[in-house]
C-alpha positions in Angstrom: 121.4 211.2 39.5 120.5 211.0 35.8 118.3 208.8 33.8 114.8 208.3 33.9 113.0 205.0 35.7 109.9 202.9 35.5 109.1 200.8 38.9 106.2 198.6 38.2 104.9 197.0 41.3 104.3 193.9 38.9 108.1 193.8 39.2 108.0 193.8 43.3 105.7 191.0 43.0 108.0 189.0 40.1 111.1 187.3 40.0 112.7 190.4 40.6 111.7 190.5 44.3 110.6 187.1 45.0 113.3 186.6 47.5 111.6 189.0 49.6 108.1 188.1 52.1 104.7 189.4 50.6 104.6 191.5 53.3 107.8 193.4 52.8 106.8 193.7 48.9 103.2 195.5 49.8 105.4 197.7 52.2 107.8 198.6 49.7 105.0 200.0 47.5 103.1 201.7 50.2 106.2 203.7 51.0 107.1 204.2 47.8 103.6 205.6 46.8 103.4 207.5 50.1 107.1 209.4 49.4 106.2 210.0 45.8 102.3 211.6 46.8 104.0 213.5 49.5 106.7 214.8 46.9 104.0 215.7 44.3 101.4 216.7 46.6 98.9 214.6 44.8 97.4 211.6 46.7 97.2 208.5 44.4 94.5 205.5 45.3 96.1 202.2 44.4 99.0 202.8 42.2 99.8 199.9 40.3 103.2 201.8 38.1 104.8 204.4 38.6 106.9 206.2 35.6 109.5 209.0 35.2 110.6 210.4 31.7 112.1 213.3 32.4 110.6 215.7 34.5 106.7 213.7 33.5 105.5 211.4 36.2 102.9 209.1 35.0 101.3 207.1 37.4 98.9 203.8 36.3 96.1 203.0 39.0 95.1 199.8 39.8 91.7 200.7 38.5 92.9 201.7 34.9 92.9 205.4 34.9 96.3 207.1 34.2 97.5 210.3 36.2 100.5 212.0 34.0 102.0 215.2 36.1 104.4 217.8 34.6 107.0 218.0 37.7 109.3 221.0 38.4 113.2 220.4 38.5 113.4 219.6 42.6 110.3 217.4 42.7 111.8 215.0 39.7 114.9 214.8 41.8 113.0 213.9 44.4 111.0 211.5 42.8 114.0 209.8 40.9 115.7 209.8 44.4 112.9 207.7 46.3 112.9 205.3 43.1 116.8 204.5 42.8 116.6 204.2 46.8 113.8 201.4 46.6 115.3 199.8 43.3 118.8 200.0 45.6 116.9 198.1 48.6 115.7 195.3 46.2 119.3 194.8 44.7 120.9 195.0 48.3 118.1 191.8 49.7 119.0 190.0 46.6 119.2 189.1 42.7 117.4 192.2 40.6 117.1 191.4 36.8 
């Protein structure tokens, strides 16, 4: 997989997913923030966007701050892995702009 990604959970919560319940949307992000802190090894508090240039995961929490990590080659496969897979899920339930 190539490329690089940016999930925002605004974009769960859009038009984007709107075809899917609220409560599938919150546990989207919860497993997607639970993979990618397990992955990293770095627990995140509310996430609100996740980001991945690269091999740089930047990660903007709900209450502002911003958490940029420097990733080795196997975790920003990882990462990139767990994103396409829930950006894949959304597309598979539905229209994805």
């Amino acid at each position: 997989m190539s490329g690089d990604f940016a999930v925002s959970y605004l974009s769960l919560s859009s038009a984007s997913a709107s075809h899917l319940p609220k409560t599938l949307k919150k546990s989207l992000r919860d497993n997607l923030s639970q993979k990618i802190s397990q992955i990293v090894e770095v627990p995140f508090e509310r996430p609100k966007n996740f980001s991945l240039e690269g091999k740089t995961l930047t990660v903007l929490e709900k209450s502002g701050y911003t958490i940029s990590i420097e990733l080795e080659d196997d975790q920003a496969k990882r990462v990139r892995k767990a994103i396409a897979r829930s950006l894949g899920f959304i597309r598979n339930t539905g229209d994805f702009e």
